[in-house]
C-alpha positions as CSV (number, residue, x, y, z in Angstrom):
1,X,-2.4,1.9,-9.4
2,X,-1.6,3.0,-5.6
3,X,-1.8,6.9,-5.0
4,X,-3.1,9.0,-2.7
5,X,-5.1,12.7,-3.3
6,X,-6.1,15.6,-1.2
7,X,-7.8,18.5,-1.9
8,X,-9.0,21.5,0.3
9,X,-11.6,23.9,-0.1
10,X,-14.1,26.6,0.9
11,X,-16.9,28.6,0.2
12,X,-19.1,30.6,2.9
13,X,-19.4,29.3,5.8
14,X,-18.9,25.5,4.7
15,X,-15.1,23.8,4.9
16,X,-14.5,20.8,3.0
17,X,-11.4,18.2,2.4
18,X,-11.6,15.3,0.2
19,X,-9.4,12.6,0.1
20,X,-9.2,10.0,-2.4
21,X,-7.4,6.3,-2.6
22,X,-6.4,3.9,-5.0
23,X,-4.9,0.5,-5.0
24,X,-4.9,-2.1,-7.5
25,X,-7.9,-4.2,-9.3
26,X,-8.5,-6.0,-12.2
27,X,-11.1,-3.3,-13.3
28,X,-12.2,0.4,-12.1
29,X,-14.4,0.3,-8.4
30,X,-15.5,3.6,-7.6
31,X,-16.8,3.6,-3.9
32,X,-17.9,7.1,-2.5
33,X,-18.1,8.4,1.1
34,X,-20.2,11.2,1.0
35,X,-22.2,13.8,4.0
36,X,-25.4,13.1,4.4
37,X,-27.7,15.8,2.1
38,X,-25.2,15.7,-0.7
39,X,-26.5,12.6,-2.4
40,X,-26.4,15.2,-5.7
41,X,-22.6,14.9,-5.5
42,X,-22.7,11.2,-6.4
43,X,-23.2,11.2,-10.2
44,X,-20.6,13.8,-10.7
45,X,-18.0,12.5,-8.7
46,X,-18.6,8.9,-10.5
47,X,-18.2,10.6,-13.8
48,X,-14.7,12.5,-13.1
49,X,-13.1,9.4,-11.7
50,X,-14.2,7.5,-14.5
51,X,-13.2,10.3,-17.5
52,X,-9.4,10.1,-15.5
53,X,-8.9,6.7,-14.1
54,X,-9.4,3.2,-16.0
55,X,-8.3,0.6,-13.7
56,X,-7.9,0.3,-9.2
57,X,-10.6,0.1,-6.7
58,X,-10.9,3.9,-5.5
59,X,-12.3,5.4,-2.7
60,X,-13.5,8.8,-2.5
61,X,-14.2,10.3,0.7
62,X,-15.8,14.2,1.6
63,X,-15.9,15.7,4.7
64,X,-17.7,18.6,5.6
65,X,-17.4,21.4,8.2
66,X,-19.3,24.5,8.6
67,X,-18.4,27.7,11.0
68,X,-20.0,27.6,14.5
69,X,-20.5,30.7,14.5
70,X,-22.8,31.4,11.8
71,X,-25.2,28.6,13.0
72,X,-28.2,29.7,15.7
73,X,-29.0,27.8,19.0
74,X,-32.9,26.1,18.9
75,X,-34.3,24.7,21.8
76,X,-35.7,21.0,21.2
77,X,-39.3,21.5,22.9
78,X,-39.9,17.8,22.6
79,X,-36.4,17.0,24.0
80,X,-37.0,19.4,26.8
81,X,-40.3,18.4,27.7
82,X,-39.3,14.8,27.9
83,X,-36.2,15.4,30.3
84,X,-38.6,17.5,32.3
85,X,-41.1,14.8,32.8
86,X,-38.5,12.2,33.9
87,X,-37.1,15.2,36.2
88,X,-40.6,15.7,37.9
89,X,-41.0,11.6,38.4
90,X,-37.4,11.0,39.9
91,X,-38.0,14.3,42.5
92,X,-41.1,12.5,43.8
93,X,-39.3,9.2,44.3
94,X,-36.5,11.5,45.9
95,X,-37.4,14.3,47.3
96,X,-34.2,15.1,49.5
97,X,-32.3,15.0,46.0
98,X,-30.4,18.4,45.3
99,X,-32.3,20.8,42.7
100,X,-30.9,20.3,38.8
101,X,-29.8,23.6,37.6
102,X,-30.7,25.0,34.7
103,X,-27.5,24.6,32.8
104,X,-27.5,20.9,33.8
105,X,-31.3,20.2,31.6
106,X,-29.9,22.3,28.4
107,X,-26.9,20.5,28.6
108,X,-28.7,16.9,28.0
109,X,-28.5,15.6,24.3
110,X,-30.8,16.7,21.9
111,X,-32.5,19.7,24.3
112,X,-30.5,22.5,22.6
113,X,-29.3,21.9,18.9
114,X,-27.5,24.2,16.4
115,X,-29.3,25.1,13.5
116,X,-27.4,26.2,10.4
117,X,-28.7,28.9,8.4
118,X,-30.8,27.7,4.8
119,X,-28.7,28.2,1.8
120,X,-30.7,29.3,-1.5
121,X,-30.8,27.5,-4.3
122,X,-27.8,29.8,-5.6
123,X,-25.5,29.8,-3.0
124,X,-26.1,25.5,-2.6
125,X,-25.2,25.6,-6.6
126,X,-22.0,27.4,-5.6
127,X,-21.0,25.2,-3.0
128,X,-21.6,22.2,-4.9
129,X,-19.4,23.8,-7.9
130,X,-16.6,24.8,-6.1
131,X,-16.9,20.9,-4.5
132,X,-16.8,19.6,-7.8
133,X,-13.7,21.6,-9.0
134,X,-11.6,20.9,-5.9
135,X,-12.4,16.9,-6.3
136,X,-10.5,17.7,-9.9
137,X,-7.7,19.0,-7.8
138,X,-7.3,16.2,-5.6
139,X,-7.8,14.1,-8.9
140,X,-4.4,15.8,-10.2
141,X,-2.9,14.7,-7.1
142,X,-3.7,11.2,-7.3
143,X,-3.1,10.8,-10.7
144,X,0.3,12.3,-10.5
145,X,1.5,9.7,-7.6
146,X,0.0,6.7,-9.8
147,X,2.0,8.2,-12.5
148,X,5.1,8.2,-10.8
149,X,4.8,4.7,-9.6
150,X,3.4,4.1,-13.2
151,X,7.2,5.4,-14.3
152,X,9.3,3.5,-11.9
153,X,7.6,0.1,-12.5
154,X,8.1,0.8,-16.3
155,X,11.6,0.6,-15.4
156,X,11.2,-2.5,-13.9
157,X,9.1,-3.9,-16.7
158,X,12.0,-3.0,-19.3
159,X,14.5,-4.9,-17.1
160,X,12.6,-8.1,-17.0
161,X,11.7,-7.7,-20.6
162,X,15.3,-7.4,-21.8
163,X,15.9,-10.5,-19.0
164,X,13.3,-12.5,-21.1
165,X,14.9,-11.0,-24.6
166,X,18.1,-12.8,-23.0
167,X,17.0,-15.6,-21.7
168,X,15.0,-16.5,-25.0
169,X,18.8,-16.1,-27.2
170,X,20.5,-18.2,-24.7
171,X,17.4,-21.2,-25.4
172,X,18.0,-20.0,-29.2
173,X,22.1,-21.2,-28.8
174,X,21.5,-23.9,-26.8
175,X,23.8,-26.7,-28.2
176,X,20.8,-29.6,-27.2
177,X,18.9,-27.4,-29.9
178,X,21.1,-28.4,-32.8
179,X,20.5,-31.2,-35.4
180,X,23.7,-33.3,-34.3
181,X,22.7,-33.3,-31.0
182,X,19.2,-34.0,-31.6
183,X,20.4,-36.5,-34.4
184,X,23.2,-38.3,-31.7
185,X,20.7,-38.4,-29.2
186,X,17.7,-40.7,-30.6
187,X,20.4,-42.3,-33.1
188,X,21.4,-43.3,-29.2
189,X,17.6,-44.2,-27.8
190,X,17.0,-46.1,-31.4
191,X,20.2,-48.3,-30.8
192,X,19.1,-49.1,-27.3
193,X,16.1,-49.9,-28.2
194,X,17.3,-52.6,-30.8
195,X,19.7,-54.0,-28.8
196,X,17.0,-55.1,-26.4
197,X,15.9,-57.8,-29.1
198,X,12.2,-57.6,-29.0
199,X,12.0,-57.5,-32.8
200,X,11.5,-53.9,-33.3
201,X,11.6,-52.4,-36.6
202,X,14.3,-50.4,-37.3
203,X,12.1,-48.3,-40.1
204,X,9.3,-47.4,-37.9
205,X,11.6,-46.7,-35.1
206,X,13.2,-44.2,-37.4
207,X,10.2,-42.7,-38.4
208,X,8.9,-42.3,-34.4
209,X,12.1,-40.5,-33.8
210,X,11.6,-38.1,-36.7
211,X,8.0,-37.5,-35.4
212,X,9.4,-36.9,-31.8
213,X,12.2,-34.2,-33.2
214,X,10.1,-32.7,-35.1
215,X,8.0,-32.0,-32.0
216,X,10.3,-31.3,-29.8
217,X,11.4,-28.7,-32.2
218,X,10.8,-24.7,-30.4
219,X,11.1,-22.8,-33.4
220,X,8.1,-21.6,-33.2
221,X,8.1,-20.7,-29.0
222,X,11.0,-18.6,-29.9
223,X,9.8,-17.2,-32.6
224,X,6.6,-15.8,-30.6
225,X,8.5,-15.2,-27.7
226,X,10.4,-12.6,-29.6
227,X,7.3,-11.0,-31.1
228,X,6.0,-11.2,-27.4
229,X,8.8,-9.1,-26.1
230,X,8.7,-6.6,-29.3
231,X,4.8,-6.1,-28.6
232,X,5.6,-5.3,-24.9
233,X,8.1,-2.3,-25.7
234,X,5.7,-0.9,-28.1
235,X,2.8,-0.6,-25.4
236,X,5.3,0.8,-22.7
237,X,6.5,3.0,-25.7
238,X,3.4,4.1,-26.2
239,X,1.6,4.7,-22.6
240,X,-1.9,5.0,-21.5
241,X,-3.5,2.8,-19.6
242,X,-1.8,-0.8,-21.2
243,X,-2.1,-2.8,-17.5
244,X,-4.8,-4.9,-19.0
245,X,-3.2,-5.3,-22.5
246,X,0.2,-6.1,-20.8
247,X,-1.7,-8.7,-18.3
248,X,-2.9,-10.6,-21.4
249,X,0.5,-10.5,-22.9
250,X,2.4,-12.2,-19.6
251,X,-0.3,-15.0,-20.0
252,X,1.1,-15.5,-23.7
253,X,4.6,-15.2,-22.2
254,X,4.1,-18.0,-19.5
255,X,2.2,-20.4,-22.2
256,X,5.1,-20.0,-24.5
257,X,8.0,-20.8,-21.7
258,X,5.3,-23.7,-20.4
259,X,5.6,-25.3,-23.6
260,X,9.2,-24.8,-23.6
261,X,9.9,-26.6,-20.8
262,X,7.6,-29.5,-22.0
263,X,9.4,-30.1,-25.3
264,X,12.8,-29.8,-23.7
265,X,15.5,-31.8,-25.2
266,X,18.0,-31.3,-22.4
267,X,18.6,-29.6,-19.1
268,X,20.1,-26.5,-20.3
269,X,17.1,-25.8,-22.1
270,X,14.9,-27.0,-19.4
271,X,16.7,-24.8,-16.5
272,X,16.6,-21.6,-19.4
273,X,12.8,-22.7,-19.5
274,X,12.5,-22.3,-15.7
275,X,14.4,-19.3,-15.6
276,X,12.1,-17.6,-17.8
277,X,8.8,-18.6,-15.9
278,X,10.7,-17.3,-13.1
279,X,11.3,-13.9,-14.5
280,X,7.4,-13.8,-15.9
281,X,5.7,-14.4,-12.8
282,X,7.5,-11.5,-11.5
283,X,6.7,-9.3,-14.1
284,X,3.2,-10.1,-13.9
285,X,3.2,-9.1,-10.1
286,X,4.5,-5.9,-11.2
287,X,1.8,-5.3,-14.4
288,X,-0.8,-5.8,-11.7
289,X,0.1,-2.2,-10.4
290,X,-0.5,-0.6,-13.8
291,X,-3.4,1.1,-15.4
């Protein structure tokens, strides 16, 4: 969701560039920068970010310059009457004090100020149109570097998916997964456990170990970790803005690989388990740049 815009434009005597940024957030934050007196600009610009973007906090800034030379110098009489007063009191308290010029008072702030000439209603509805179109310019240009980095993390996303696809048929092999193994293994606790002579019974011992295979069994974590990965590539496949859809996904990823690890019936499972966590968390990094 990073990417930067600029757009230039003009009409009469008024210049204008507007800039936009965007970096990531869970949902879209609009926040505007306008000049002051263009308040009218707000609801529009609002809208066009919101038809284009779905997700980032953005910031939209305009600035505005006008030509000097169209704009008319006014003499501030209040300004000039004020700096005249405190003149008049400081050449009684000092008297021997060298004469101010007349260049001197009207260059103190706010004596002399630049007026611009009024716009009519038509030729403010022109300006503000030709604002409007140039923000969709610099919207282009943003948009087009979020797509870019929009392509390259795709790439990314595809590698750690098919690392996850991987991963998930190594677990599948794993030869702690298979029913000798599981069967040698408690056949193993069960006998330990009897030869300790506390009067277990062999039955119910039996029947605990059954219940403990049976849930140690990750059939089923598999199984949804492989319609995971599927429903990933079809969103990529498909574009648009997936970020959230793809965020909610990497949480069903990490619960699946949690559980994994938890009903591990050996370290080769157990280190695959950690391996995939691994690999998620980094792919979750990298959905949190997406729209």
């Amino acid at each position: 969701m990073t990417g930067f815009g600029r757009a230039d434009g003009r009409e009469g005597t008024a210049r204008w560039s507007w800039e936009l940024r965007s970096v990531n957030g869970k949902g879209l934050d609009v926040r505007l920068r306008l000049p002051v007196g263009f308040d009218a600009l707000e609801a529009p610009c609002r809208e066009a970010v919101t038809r284009r973007l779905a997700r980032g906090n953005v910031t939209v800034g305009l600035s505005l310059q006008r030509d000097q030379s169209e704009a008319t110098p006014q003499v501030n009489e209040a300004a000039l009457s004020a700096v005249l007063s405190a003149l008049e009191a400081l050449r009684r308290r000092l008297p021997e004090a060298a004469p101010v010029s007349l260049d001197g008072i009207l260059n103190q702030r706010g004596v002399v100020e630049w007026k611009e000439p009024e716009e009519d209603e038509a030729e403010r509805a022109a300006l503000l149109a030709a604002m409007k179109a140039s923000l969709e310019t610099g919207l282009d240009a943003l948009e087009g570097m979020r797509r870019s980095e929009g392509k390259a993390i795709e790439a990314v996303l595809r590698g750690q998916l098919a690392k996850i696809a991987e991963l998930r048929e190594a677990a599948e092999a794993a030869p702690c997964r298979s029913l000798e193994a599981i069967r040698a293994r408690l056949t193993a606790q069960v006998e330990a456990l009897m030869e300790t002579g506390t009067g277990l019974d062999a039955a119910r011992l039996h029947q605990e170990a059954a219940l403990l295979a049976t849930k140690a069994d990750v059939r089923e974590e598999l199984d949804r970790l492989k319609a995971h990965v599927d429903a990933a590539l079809e969103l990529l496949d498909g574009g648009g803005a997936i970020g959230r859809r793809l965020d909610f996904l990497a949480q069903e990823f990490n619960r699946e690989a949690n559980t994994l690890c938890s009903k591990s019936n050996g370290t080769e499972l157990t280190a695959i388990g950690l391996e995939l966590k691994a690999v998620i968390d980094q792919m979750r990094e990298q959905i949190q740049n997406l729209e």
